[in-house]
N, C-alpha and C positions, 0 to 999 in steps of 0.2 A: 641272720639266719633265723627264720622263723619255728616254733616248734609246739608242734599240736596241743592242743589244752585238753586233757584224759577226765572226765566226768564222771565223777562219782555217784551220782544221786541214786536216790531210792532205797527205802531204807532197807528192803529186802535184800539189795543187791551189797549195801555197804557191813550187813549182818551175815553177807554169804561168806566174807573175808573175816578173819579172825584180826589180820595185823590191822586193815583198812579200818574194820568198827574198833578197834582200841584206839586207833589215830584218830578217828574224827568221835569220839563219846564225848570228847569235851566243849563241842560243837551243839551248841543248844540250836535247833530248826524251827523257825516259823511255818505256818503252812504256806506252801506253795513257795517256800525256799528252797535253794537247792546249792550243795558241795561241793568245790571244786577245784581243780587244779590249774596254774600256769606256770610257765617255765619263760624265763628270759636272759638272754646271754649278751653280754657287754663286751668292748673290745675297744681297746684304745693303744694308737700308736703312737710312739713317740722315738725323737731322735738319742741314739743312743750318746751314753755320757763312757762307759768301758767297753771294749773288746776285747774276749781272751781266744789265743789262737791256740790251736794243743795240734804238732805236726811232728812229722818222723823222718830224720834225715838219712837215707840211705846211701852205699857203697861195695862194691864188690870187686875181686881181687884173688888173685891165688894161693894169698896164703892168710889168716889171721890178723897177725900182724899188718900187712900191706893192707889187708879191709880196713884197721882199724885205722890205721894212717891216714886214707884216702878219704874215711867218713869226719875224723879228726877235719880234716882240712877243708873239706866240702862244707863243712860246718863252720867254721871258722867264716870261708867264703861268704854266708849266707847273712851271718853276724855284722859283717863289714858292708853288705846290701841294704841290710834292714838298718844301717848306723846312717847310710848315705843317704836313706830317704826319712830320718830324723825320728829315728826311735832307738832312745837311752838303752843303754847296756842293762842297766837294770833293770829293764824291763824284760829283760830275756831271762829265760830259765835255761839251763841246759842241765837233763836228765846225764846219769851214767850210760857209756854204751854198751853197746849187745853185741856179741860176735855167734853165728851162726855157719853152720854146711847148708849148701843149695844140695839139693837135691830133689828130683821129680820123675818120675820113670812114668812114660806115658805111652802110646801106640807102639813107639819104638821097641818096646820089650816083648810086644808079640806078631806073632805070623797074621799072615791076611787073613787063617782059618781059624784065629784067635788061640793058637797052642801056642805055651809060651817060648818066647824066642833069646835064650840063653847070653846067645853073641850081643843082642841087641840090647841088652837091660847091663850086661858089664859093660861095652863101650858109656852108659850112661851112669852107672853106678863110678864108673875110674872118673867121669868127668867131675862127679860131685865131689868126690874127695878132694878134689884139684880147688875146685870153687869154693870160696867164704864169703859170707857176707854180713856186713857191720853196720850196725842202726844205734839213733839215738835219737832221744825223745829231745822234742823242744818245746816251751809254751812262752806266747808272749803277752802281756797283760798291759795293753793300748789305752791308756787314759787321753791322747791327744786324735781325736776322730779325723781330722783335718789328715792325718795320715793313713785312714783305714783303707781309702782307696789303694795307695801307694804299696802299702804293704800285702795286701791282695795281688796285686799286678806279682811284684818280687816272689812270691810264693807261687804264681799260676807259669809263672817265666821259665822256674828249674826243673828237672825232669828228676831229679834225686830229691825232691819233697814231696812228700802225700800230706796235706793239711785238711782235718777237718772244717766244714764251715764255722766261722767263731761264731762264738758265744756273747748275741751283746745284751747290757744290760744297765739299768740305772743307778744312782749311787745311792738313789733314796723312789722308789717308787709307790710310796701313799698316795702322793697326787694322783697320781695315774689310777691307783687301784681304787680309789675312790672314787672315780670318775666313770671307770669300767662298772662298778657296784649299780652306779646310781643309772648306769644304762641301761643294763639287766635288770631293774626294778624296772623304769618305763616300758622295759620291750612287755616281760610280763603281764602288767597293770594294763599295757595295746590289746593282747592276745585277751585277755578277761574279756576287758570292756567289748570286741569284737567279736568273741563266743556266745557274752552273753545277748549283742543282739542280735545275732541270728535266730536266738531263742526266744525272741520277743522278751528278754527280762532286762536287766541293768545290775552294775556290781553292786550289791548294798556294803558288803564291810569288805575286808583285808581281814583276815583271821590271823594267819602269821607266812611269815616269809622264812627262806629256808635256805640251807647248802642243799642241794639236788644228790644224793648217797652217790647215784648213779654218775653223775659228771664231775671228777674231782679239778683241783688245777692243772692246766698242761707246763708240764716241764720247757722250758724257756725253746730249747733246742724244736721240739714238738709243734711249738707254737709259731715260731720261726719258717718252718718248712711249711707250713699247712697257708702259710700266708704265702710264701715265694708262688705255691701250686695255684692260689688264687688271684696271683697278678701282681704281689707286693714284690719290694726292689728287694727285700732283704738288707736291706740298710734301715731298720728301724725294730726298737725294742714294742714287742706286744703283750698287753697286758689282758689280762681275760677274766672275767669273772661268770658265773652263771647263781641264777637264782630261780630257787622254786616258789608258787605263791598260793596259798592256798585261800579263795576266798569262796564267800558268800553271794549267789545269784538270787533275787528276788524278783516279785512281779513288776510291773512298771506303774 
């Protein structure tokens, strides 16, 4: 992703900005040099080493008790799915459950002329008292990847799980982040070197390199998504870095 390079020059205009001329005052200018910014963003993927899954096992039922049974059990089930396709007991979490009333009172509680319709909202109000439903949280924390497919399938298979997309991640990501850094430096150092000749000059220095205030890091999940939207399998940990670059254009 390429991203425009914002030109500062001129000392009028860099003395029009108060933050701008206190940023760059420590910038000594040759004549016919000129200020400037780039920006570069790195990106490196890689195969993940953990997966953490965070899902809610649901059940519904007439009375509390029979919710909490059936979500009991449904869970249980789920347990004995995710053991057959070789993922440790330990690996599982299982939260406390939740017992809840359904209830929803929707069209049915009014008239075609939208006045409210009495008979129709208690036949639905008796129904919710009737209805309970019982949830429990699960999270499972996947160190063996060989199974990430499997346990995906198991999860996408039952109709009493809602699983977000996990969470995957490295066990040690310097390598990576280092490598994402050192991308983000080329891209920006590209964008200079090609701003500045369009301007007939060439980069003379590198004045300092920066975190960008504006771009901070994307949260794992974030970065995840934005890569599925652009074609990636979602099976892989992405690393991101961004850097700003402030350098020095001179004549040629």
């Amino acid at each position: 992703m390429r991203t425009s390079l914002l030109l500062i020059i001129a000392t009028a205009l860099i003395a029009a900005s108060p933050l701008a001329a206190q940023n760059a005052s420590q910038v000594v200018l040759a004549p016919g040099e000129v200020l400037a910014q780039a920006a570069g963003m790195g990106q490196v993927r890689s195969r993940p080493e953990t997966a953490r899954f965070r899902l809610t096992v649901t059940a519904r039922a007439n009375s509390a008790a029979a919710a909490r049974n059936a979500c009991d059990a449904a869970q249980r089930d789920l347990q004995a799915k995710l053991r057959s396709v070789g993922v440790p007991d330990a690996a599982i979490t299982v939260l406390p459950p939740v017992t809840s009333q359904i209830g929803f009172i929707g069209n049915e509680a009014y008239s075609d002329d939208e006045t409210p319709n009495p008979a129709g909202a208690a036949a639905l109000l008796a129904m919710a008292r009737q209805q309970k439903i019982a949830t429990v949280g699960v999270q499972i924390e996947l160190t063996d990847m060989n199974r990430l497919a499997s346990v995906r399938q198991v999860l996408l298979d039952r109709e009493d799980v809602t699983a977000q997309p996990p969470t995957l991640s490295l066990r040690d990501d310097t390598a990576a982040r280092r490598a994402a850094i050192s991308q983000a430096i080329a891209k920006a150092k590209e964008e200079a070197e090609a701003y500045a000749a369009a301007l007939g000059l060439r980069v003379s220095r590198i004045v300092r390199v920066f975190d960008p205030a504006a771009t901070s890091e994307q949260p794992q999940v974030w970065s995840q998504m934005i890569t599925l939207m652009n074609g990636g399998t979602g099976t892989e940990v992405v690393t991101d870095a961004r850097v700003g670059m402030e350098v020095v254009l001179a004549p040629r």
